[in-house]
GUDRENDREN-329731 format. One line per field, with one value per residue: x, z, y of N, C-alpha, C, O in turn; residue in three letters. Coordinates in Angstrom, 1 decimal, decimal comma, padded with zeros to 4 digits, m for minus. Atoms other than C-alpha are relative to their C-alpha. Layout:
BEGIN
n.east = [X/...]
n.up = [Z/...]
n.north = [Y/...]
ca.east = [X/...]
ca.up = [Z/...]
ca.north = [Y/...]
c.east = [X/...]
c.up = [Z/...]
c.north = [Y/...]
o.east = [X/...]
o.up = [Z/...]
o.north = [Y/...]
residuo = [ALA/...]
END
This chain:
BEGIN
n.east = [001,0/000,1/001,3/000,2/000,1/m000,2/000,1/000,2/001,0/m000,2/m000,7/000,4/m001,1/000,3/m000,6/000,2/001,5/m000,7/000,0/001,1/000,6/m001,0/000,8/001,8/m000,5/000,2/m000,8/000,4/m001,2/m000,6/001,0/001,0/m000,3/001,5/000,3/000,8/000,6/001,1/001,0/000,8/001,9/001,4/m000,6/000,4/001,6/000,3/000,2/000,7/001,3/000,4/m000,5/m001,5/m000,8/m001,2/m000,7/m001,2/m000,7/m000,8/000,1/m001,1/m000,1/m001,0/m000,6/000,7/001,8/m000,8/m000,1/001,5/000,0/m001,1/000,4/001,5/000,6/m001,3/m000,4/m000,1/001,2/001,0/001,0/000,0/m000,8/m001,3/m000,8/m001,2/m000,7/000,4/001,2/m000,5/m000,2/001,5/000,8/000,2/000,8/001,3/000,4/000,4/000,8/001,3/000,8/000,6/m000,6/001,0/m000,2/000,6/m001,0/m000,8/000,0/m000,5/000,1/000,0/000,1/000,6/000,0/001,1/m001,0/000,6/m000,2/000,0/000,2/m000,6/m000,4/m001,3/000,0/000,5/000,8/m001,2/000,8/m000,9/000,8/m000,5/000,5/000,2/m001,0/000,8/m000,5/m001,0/000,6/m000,4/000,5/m001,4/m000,4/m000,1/000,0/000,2/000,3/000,5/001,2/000,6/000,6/000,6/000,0/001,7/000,6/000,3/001,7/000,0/000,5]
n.up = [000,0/m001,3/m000,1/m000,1/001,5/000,7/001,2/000,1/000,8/002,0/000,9/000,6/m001,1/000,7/m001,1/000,2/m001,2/m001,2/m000,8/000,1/m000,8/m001,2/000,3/m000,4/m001,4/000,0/000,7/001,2/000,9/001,3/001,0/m001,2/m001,3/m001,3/m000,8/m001,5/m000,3/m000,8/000,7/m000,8/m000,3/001,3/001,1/m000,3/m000,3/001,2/000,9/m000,6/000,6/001,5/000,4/m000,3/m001,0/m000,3/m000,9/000,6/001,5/000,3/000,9/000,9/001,5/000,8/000,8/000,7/000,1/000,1/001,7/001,1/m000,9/000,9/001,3/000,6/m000,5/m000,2/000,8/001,3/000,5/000,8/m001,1/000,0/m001,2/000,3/m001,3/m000,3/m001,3/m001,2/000,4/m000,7/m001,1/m001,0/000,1/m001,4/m000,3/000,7/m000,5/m001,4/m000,6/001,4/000,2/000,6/000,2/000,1/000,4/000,8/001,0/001,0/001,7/001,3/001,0/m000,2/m000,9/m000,5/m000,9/m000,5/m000,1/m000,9/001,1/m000,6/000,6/m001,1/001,1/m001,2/000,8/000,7/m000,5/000,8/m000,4/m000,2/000,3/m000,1/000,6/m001,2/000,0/m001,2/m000,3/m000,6/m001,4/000,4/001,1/000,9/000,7/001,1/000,5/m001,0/001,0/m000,2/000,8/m000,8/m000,5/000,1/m001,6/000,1/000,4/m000,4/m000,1/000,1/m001,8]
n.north = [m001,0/m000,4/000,2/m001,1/m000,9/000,9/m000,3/m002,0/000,0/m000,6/001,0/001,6/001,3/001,7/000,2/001,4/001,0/000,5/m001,0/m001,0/001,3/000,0/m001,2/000,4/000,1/001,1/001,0/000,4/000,1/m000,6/m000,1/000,6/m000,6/000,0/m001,3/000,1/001,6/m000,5/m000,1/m001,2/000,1/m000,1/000,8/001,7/m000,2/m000,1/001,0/001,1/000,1/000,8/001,4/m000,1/000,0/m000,7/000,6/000,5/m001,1/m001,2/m001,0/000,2/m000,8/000,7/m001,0/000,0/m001,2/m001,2/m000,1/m000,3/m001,5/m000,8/m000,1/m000,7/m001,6/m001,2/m001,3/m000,2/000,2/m001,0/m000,2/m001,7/000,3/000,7/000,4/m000,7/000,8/m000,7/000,6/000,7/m000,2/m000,6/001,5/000,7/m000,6/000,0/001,2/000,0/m001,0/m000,1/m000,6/000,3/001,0/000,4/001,1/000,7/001,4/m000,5/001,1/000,0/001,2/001,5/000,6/m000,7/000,3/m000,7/m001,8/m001,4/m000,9/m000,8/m001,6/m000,8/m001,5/m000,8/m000,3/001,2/000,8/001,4/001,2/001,2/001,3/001,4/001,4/001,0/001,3/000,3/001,5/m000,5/m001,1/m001,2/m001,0/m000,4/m001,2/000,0/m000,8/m001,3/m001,3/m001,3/m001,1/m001,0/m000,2/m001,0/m001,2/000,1/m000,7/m001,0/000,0/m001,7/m000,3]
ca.east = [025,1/024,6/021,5/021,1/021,2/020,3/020,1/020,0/016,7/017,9/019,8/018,7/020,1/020,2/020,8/020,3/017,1/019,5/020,2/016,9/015,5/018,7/016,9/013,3/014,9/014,4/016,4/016,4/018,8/019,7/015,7/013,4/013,3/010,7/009,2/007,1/006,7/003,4/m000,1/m002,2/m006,0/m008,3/m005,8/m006,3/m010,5/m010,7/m009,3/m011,2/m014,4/m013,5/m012,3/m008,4/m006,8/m003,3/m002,0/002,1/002,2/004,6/005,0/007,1/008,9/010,5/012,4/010,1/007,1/009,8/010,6/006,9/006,5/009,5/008,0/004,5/004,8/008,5/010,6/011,0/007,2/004,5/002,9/001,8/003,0/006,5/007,7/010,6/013,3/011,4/008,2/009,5/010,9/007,0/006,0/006,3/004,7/002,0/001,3/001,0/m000,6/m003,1/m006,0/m007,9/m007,7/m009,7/m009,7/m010,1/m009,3/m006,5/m006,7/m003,8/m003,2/m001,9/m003,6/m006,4/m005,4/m006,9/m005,0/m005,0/m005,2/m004,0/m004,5/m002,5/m002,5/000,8/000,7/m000,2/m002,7/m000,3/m001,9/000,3/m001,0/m000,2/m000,7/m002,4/000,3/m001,5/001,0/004,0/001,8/003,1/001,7/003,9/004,8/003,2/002,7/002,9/001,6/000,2/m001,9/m002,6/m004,4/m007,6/m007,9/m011,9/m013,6/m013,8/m017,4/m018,3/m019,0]
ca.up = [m011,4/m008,5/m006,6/m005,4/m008,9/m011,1/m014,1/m015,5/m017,1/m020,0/m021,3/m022,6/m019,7/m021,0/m018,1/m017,9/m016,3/m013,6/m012,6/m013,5/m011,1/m008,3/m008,9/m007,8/m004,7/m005,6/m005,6/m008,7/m011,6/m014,9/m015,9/m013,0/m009,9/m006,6/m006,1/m002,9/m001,1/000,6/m000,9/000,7/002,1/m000,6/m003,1/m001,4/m000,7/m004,6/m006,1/m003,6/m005,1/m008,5/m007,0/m006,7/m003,3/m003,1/m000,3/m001,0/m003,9/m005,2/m007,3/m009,6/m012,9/m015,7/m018,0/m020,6/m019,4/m019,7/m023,1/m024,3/m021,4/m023,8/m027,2/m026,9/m024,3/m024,2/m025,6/m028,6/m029,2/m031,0/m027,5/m027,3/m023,3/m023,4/m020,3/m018,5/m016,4/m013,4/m014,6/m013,9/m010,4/m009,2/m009,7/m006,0/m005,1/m007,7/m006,1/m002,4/m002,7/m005,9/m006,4/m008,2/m008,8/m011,2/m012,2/m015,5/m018,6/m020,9/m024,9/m026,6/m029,8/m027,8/m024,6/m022,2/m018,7/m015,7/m015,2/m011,9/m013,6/m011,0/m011,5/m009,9/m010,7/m009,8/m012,4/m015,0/m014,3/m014,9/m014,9/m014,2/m015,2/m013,7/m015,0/m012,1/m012,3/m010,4/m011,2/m010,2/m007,2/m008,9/m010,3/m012,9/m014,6/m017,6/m018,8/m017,5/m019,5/m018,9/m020,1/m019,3/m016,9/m017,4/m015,1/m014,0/m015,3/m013,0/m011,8/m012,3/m008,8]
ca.north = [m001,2/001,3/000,4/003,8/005,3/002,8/004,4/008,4/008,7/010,9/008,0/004,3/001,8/m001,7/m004,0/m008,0/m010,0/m010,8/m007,3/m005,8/m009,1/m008,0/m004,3/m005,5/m007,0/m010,6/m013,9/m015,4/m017,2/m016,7/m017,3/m017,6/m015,2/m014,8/m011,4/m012,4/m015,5/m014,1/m014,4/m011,7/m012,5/m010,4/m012,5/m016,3/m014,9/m014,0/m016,9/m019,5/m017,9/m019,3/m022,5/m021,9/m022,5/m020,4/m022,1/m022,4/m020,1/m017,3/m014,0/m015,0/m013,2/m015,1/m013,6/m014,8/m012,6/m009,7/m010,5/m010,4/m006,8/m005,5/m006,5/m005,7/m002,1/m001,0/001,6/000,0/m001,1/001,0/001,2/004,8/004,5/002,6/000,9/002,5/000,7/002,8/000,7/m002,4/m001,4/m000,8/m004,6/m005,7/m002,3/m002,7/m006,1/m005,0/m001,9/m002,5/m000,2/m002,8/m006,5/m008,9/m012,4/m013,9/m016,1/m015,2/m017,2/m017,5/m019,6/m022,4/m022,6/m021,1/m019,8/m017,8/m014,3/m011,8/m008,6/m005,6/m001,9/000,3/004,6/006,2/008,7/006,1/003,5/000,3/m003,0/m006,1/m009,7/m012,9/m016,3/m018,5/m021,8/m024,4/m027,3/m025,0/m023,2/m019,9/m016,3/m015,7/m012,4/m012,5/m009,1/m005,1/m002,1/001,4/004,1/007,1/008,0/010,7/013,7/013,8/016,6/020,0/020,8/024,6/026,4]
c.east = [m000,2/m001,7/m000,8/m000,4/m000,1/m000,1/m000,6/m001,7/m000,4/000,8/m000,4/000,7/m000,5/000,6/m000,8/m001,6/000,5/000,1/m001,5/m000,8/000,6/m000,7/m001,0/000,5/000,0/001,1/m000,7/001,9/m000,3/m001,4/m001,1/000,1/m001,5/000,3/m000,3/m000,4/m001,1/m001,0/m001,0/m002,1/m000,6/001,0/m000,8/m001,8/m000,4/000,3/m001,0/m001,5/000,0/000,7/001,5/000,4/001,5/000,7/001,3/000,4/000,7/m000,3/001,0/000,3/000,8/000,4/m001,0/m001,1/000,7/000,1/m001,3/m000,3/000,8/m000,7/m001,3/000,0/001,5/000,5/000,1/m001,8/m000,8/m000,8/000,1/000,6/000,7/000,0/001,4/000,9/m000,9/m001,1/000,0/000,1/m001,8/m000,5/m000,3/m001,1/m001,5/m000,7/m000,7/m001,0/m001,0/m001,2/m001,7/000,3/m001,4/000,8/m000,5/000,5/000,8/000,1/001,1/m000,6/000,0/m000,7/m001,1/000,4/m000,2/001,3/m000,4/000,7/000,0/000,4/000,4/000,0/000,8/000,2/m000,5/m001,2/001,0/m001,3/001,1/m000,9/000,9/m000,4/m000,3/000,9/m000,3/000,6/001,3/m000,5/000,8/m000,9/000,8/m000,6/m001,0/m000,3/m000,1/m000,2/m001,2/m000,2/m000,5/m001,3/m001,0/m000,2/m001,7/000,2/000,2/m001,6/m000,1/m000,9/m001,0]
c.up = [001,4/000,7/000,4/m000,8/m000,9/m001,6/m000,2/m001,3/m001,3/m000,7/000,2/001,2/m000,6/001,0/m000,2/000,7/001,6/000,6/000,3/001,1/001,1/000,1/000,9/001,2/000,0/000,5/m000,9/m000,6/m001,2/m000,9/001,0/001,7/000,6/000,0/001,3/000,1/000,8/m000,9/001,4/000,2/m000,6/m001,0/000,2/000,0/m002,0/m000,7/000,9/m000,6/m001,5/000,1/000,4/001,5/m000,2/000,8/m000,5/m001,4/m000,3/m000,5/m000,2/m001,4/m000,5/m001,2/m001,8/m000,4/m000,2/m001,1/m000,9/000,3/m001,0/m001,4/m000,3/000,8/000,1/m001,0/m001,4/m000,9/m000,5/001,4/000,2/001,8/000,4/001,5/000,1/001,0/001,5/000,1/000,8/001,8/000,8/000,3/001,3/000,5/m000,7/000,9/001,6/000,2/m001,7/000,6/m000,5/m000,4/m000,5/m000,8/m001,1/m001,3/m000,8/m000,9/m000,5/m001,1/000,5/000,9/000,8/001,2/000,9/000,4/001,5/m001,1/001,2/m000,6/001,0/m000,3/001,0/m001,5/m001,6/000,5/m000,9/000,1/m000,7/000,1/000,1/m000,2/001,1/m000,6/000,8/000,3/000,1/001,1/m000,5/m000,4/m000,4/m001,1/m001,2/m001,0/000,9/m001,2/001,0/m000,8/000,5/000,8/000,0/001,4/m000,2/m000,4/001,5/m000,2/000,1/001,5/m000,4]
c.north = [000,5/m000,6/001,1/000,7/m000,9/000,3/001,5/m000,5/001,2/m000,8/m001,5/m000,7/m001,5/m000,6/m001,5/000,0/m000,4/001,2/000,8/m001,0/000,4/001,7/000,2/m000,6/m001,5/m001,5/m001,0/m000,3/000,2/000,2/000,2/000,7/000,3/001,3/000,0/m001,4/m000,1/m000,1/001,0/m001,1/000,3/m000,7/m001,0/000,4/m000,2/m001,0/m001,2/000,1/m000,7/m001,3/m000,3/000,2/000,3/m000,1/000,2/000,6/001,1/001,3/m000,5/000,5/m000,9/000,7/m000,4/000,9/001,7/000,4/000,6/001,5/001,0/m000,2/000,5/001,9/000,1/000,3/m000,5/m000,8/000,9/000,8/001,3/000,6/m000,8/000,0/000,4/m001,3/000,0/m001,1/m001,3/000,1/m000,1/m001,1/m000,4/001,2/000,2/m001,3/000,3/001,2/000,1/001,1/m001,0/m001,4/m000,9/m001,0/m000,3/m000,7/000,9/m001,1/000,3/m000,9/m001,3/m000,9/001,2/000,3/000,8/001,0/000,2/001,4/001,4/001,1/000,8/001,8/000,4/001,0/000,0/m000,5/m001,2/m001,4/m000,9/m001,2/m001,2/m001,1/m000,4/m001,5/m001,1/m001,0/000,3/001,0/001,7/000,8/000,0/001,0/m000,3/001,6/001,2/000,7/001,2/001,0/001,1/000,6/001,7/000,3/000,0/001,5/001,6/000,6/001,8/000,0/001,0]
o.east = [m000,3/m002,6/m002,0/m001,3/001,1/m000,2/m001,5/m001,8/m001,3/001,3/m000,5/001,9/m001,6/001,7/m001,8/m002,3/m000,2/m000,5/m001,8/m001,7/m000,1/m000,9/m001,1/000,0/000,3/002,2/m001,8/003,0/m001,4/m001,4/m002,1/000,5/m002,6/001,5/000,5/m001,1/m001,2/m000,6/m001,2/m002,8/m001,4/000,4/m001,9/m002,4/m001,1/m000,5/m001,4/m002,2/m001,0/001,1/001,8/000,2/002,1/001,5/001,2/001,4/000,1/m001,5/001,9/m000,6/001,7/m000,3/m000,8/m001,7/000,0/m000,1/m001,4/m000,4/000,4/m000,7/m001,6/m000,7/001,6/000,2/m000,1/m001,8/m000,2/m001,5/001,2/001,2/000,2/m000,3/002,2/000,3/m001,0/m001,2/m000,5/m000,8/m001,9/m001,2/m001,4/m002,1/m002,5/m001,8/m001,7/m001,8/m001,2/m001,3/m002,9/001,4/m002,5/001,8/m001,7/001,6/000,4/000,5/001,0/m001,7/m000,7/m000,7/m001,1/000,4/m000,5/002,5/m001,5/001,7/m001,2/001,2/m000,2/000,5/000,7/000,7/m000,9/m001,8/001,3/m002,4/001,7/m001,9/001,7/m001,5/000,6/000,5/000,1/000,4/002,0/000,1/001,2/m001,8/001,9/m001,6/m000,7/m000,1/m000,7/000,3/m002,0/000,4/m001,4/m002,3/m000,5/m000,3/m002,3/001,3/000,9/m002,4/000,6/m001,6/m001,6]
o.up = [002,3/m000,1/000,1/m000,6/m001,4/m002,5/000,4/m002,3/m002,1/m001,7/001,3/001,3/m000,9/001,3/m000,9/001,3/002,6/001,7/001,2/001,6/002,1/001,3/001,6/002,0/001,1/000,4/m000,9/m000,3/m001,3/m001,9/000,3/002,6/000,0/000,1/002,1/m000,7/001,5/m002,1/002,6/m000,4/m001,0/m002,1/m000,5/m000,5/m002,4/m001,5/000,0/m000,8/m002,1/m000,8/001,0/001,8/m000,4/000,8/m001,7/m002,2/000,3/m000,2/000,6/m002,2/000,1/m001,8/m002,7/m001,4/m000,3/m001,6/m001,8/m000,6/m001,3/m002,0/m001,4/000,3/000,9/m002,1/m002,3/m002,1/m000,5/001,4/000,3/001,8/001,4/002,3/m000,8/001,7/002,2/001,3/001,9/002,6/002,0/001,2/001,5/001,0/m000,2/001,4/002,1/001,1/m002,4/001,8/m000,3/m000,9/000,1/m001,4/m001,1/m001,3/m001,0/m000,4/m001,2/m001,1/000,1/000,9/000,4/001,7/000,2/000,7/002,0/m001,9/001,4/m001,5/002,1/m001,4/002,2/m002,4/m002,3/001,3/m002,1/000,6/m001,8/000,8/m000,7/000,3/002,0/m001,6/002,0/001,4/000,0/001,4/000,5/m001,1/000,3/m001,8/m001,4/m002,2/002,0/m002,2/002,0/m001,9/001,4/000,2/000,3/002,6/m001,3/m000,4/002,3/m001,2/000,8/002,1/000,5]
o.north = [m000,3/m000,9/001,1/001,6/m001,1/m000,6/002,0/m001,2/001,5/m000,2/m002,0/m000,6/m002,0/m000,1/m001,6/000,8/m000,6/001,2/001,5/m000,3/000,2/001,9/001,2/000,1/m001,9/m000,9/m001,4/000,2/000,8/000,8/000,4/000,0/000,3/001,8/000,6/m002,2/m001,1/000,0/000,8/m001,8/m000,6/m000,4/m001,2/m000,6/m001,1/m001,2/m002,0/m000,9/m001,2/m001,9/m001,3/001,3/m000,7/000,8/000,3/000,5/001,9/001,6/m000,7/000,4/m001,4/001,5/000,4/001,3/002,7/001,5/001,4/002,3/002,1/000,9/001,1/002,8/001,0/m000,2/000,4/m001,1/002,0/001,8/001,8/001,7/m001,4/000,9/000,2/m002,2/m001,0/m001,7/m001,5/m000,4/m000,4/m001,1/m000,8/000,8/000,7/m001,1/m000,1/001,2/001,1/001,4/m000,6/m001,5/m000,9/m000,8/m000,2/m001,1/002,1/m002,2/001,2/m001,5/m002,3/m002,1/002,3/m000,8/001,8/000,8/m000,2/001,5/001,8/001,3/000,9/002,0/000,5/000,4/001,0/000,2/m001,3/m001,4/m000,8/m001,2/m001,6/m001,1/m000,2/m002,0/m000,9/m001,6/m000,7/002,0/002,2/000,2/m000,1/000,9/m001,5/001,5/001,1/000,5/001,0/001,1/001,1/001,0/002,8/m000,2/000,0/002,1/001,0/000,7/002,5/m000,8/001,6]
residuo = [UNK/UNK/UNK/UNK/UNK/UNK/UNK/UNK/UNK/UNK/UNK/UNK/UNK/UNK/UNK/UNK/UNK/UNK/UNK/UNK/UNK/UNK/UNK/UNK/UNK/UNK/UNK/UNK/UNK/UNK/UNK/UNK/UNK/UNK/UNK/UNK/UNK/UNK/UNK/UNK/UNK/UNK/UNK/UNK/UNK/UNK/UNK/UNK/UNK/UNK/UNK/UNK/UNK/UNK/UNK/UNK/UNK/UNK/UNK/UNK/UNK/UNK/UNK/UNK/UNK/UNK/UNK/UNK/UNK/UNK/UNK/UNK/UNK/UNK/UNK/UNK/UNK/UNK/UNK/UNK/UNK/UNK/UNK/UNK/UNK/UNK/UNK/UNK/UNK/UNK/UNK/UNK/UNK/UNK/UNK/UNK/UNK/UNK/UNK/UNK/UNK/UNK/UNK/UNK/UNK/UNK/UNK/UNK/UNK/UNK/UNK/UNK/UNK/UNK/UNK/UNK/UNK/UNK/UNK/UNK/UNK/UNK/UNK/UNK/UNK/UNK/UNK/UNK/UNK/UNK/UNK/UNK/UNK/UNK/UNK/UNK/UNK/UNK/UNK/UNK/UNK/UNK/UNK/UNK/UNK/UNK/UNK/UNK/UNK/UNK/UNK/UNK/UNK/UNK/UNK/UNK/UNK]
END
């Protein structure tokens, strides 16, 4: 795959976890790749308030949080705003240059655990959610979706 042209966006591109991971600029293998080995200051300040020290921790995507990103918001989900290849690519830039960042619990069926929940508007308003990992010092991927973004109102002169 070109890295320059990674895909024509009037046609479907279907491309591994490995490339779509070699894409995002990462290293990473066959399940498990590093976005960023930096934790930013309003990060480490925000979780210390609830307790969490982020000393030695990642951004990290596993092809698992990809899988669920593809089942619940892309092209082939009901999601009324489908995730694009392009979508993907934004993750490290959603991360450094957020608009909006908030911490809090996510419930599945099997397990309780504490999310960062970043909001970024580039057209969209995306919001990207990472799992806090406290006994693999990792955020990890766990989900991306977007929604359109409303235009404010026009104020009569």
């Amino acid at each position: 795959m070109n890295k320059n042209k990674p895909f024509n966006k009037d046609k479907q591109t279907k491309i591994s976890f490995s490339e779509l991971m070699d894409l995002i600029g990462t290293t990473c293998d066959y399940k498990f790749c590093i976005v960023d080995e930096n934790i930013d200051e309003e990060l480490m300040e925000l979780a210390a308030k609830h307790g969490i020290d982020l000393t030695g921790y990642k951004h990290v995507i596993e092809i698992s949080g990809v899988q669920h990103a593809e089942k619940r918001h892309g092209t082939k989900s009901n999601d009324r705003t489908p995730l694009t290849l392009e979508d993907y690519l934004l993750i490290p830039y959603i991360i450094k240059n957020r608009d909006n960042i908030t911490i809090s619990t996510s419930k599945t069926r099997q397990r309780e655990s504490t999310v960062l929940v970043y909001e970024k508007q580039i057209e969209f308003t995306f919001y990207y959610v990472e799992e806090i990992r406290v006994g693999k010092k990792s955020l990890a991927f766990q989900t991306l979706y977007k929604r359109s973004t409303k235009k404010p109102l026009k104020t009569r002169g």
